[in-house]
VMD Tcl script that draws the C-alpha trace (Angstrom):
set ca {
  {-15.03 35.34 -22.31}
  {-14.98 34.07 -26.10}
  {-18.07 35.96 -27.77}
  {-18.83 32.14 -28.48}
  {-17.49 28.63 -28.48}
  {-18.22 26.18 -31.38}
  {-17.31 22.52 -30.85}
  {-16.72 20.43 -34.35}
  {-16.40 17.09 -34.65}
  {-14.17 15.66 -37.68}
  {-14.03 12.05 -38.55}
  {-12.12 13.01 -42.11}
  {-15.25 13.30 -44.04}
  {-16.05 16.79 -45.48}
  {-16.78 19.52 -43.18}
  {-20.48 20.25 -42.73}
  {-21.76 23.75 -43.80}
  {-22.23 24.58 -40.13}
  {-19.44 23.72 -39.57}
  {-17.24 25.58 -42.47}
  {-19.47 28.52 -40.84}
  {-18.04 28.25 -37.76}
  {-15.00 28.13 -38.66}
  {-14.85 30.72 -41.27}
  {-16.02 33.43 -38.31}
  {-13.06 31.68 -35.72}
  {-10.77 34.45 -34.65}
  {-9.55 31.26 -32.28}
  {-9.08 27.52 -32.90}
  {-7.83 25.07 -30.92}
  {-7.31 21.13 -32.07}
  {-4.73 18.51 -32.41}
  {-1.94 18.65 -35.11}
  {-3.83 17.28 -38.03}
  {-7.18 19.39 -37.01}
  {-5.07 22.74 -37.18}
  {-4.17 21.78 -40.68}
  {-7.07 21.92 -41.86}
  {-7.75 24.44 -45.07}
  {-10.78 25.37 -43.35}
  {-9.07 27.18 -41.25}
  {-8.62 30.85 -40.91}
  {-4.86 31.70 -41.40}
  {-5.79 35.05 -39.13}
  {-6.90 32.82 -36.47}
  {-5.07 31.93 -33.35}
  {-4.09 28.76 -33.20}
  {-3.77 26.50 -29.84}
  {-2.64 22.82 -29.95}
  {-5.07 20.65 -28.23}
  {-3.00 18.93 -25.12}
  {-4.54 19.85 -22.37}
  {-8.50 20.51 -22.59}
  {-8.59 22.24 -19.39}
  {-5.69 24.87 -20.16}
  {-7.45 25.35 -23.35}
  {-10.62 26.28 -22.20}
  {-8.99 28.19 -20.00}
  {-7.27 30.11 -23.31}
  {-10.75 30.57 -24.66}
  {-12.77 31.57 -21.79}
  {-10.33 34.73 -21.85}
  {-10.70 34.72 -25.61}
  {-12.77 37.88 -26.75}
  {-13.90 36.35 -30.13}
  {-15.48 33.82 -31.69}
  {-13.33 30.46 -30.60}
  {-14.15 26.78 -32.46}
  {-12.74 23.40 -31.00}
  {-11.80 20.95 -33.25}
  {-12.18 17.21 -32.12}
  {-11.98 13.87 -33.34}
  {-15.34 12.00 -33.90}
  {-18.64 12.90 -31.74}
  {-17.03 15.69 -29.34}
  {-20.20 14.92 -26.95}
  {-18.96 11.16 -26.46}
  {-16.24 10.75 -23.63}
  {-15.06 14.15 -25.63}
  {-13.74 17.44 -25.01}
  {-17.62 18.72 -24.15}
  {-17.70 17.59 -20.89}
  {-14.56 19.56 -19.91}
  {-15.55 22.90 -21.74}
  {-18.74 22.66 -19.99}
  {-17.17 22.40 -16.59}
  {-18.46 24.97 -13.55}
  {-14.83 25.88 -13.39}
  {-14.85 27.14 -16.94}
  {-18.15 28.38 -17.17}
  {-18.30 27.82 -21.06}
  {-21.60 27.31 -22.66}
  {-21.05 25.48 -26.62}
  {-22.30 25.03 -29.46}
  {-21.83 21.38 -30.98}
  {-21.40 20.24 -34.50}
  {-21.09 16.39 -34.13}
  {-19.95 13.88 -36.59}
  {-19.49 10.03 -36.72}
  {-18.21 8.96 -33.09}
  {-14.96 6.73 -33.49}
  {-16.73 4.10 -31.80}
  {-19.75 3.83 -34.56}
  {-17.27 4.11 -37.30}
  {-15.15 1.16 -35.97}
  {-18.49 -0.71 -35.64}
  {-19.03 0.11 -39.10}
  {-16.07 -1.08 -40.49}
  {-16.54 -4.40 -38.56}
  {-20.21 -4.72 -40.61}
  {-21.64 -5.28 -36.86}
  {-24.44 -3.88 -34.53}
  {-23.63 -2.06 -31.56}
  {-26.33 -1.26 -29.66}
  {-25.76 -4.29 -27.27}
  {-22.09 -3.27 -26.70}
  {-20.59 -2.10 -23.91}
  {-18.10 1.13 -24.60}
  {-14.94 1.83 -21.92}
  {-12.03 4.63 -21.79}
  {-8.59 3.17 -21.67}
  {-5.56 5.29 -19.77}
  {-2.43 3.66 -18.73}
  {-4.24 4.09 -14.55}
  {-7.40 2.32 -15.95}
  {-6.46 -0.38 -18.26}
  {-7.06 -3.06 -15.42}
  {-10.38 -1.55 -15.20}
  {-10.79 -1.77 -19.09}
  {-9.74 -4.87 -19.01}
  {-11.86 -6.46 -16.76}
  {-15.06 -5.18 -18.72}
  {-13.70 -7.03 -21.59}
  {-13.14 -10.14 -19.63}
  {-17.01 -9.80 -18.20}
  {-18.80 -8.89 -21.44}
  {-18.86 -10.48 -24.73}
  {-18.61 -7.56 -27.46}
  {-16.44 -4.26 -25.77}
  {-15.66 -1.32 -27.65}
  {-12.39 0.37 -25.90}
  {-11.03 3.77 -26.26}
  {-7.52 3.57 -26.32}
  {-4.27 5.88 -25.43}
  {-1.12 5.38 -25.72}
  {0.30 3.22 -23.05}
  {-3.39 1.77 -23.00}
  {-3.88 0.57 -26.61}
  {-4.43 -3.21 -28.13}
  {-0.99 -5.02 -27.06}
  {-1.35 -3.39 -23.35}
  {-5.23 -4.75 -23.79}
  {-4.27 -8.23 -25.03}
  {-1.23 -8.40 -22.20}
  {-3.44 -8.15 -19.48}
  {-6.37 -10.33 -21.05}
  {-3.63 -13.52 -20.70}
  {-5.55 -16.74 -20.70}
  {-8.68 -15.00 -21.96}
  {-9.22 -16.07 -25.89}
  {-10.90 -12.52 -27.21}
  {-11.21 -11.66 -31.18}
  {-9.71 -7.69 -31.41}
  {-11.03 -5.61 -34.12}
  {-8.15 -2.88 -34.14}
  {-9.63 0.07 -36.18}
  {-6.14 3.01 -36.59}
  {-6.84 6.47 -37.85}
  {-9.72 6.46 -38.36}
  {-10.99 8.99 -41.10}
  {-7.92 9.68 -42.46}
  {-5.35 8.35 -45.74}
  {-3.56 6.22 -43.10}
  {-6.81 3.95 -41.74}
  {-6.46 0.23 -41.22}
  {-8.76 -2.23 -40.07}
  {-6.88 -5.30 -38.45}
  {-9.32 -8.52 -37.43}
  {-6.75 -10.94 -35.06}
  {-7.04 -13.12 -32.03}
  {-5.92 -11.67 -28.77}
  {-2.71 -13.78 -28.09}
  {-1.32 -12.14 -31.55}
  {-1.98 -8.45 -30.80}
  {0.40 -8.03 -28.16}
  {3.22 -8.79 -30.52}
  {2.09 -5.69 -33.15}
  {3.11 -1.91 -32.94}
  {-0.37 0.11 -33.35}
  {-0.60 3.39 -34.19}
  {-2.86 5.79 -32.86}
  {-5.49 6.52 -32.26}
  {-7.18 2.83 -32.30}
  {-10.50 1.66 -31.43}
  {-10.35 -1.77 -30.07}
  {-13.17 -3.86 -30.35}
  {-13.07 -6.55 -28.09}
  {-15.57 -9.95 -28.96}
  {-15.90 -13.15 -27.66}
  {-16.83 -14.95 -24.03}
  {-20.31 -16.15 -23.20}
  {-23.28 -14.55 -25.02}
  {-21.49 -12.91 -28.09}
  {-23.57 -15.02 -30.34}
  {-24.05 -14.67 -34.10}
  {-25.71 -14.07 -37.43}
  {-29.67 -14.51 -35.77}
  {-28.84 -13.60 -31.92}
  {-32.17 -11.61 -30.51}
  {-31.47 -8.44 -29.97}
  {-32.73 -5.98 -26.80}
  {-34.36 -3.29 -28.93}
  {-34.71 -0.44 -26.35}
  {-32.14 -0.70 -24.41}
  {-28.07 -0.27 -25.45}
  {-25.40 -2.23 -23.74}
  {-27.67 -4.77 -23.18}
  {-25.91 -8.25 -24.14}
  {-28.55 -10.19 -26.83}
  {-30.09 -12.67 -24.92}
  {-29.54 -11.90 -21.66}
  {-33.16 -11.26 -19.98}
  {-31.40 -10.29 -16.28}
  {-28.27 -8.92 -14.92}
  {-26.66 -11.63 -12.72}
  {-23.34 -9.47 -11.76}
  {-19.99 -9.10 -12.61}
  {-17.46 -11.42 -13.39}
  {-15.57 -9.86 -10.75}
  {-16.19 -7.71 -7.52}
  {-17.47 -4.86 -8.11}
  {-14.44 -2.36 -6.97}
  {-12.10 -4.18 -9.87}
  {-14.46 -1.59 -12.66}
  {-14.95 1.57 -10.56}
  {-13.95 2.52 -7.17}
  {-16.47 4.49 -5.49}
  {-17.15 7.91 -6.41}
  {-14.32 7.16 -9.19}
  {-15.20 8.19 -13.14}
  {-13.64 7.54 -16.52}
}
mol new
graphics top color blue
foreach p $ca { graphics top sphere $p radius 0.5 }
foreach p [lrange $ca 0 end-1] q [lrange $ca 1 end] { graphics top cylinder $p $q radius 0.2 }
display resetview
C-alpha cells in the first residue's frame, strides 16, 4: 500500500505550499489530462490518467510510495474522496482542498448559495436532475457529458428556467454564459460546466430573507410542504448519486 495518499484539489489558481509539498515527494500521480501537465509535477513520477477512480485506487493501494491525486475543485464534494476512502480500497488520505466548482460558479454569478440546492448529473440520472430543478427555485447541477445544459434544458420543456452555464472553470478557456432555458438546448458546451439553474416559485431577489443556519433551505420558505413530484421521480430507494 502507497506509503501515503495526498488528495489536491486544483481550481487553476496557484498551487498551495502543501500542496507543491505533496507533490514534490509524489513518486505516483494520478489526474486528468490537464492535471498531469502540471509543472508541479515530478517528471520521475508515475503517471496514471484519471478515468476510472476505482482502478486507480486500486493502482495506488499497490503503490509502495508516496501517491498524490489530482482533482478538479473541492475533491471532498461529490469528488474522488469518497471512492479512495472506500472499505474495498482501504485508503486513508490526506486532503488539500480548493474552491469547489460549485462556489466558483456561484461566484461568478455575484449570488449566495447557501439556500441552493446542489445535484450530480449522468446521462442515467438526468431525469432525476431534472426534476430537482423543476421543484426548486435556484439548482446548482454537476454536469457530464451526455448530461450537460442542452440535455438539462431538453428535458425542462415547458418549464421557463434562467441557466447560468459556467465552462472550464479555472482555466484560459472559462466562460460564463447567462441565457433562458429554451435557448440552451440549441448551444454546443464544453466541458466541464456547472449549470446553475434559477427561477420557479420562491427564487426571489435583491432583499429575499435568508435561512441563516441552515443550507439548501429556499429563502422564505418556513416549512417543507413536499415535492413537486412523487417522491421515487429524485431517488429510488436505497439509490445514491
Amino acid at each position: 500500500m502507497a506509503d501515503r495518499v495526498t488528495v489536491i484539489g486544483w481550481d487553476g489558481s496557484p498551487l498551495t505550499s502543501a500542496a507543491r509539498s505533496a507533490l514534490s515527494a509524489a513518486t505516483l500521480v494520478a489526474g486528468a489530462a490537464h492535471h498531469l501537465a502540471l509543472p508541479e509535477v515530478p517528471p520521475a513520477a508515475e503517471r496514471i490518467r484519471l478515468g476510472s477512480v476505482d482502478l486507480a485506487a486500486r493502482r495506488i493501494a499497490g503503490h509502495r510510495g508516496t501517491a498524490v491525486v489530482l482533482a478538479d475543485g473541492d475533491p471532498g464534494f461529490f469528488g474522488v474522496v469518497r471512492i479512495l476512502r472506500a472499505p474495498e480500497h482501504g485508503l486513508e488520505v490526506e486532503v488539500v482542498p480548493a474552491v469547489s466548482s460549485v462556489a466558483a460558479a456561484f461566484a461568478r454569478a455575484g449570488m449566495p448559495w447557501e439556500d441552493a440546492r446542489i445535484v450530480v448529473a449522468h446521462q442515467r440520472t438526468l431525469r432525476r436532475a431534472v426534476n430537482v430543478c423543476r421543484a426548486h427555485p435556484k439548482v446548482a447541477v454537476l454536469t457530464s457529458p451526455g448530461a450537460g445544459p442542452a440535455e438539462l434544458a431538453l428535458l425542462l420543456d415547458g418549464v421557463h428556467r434562467t441557466f447560468v452555464v459556467c465552462e472550464e472553470l479555472g482555466t484560459d478557456r472559462e466562460q460564463v454564459s447567462v441565457l433562458t432555458s429554451d435557448r440552451a438546448a440549441d448551444h454546443a458546451w464544453r466541458d466541464p460546466n456547472v449549470v446553475l439553474v434559477i427561477g420557479g416559485v420562491g427564487a426571489g431577489g435583491a432583499g429575499t430573507p435568508a435561512v441563516p443556519w441552515l443550507m439548501g433551505q429556499d429563502p422564505g420558505v418556513r416549512s417543507v410542504r413536499g415535492w413537486g413530484l412523487p417522491a421515487e421521480e429524485y431517488a429510488p430507494e436505497g439509490y445514491g448519486p
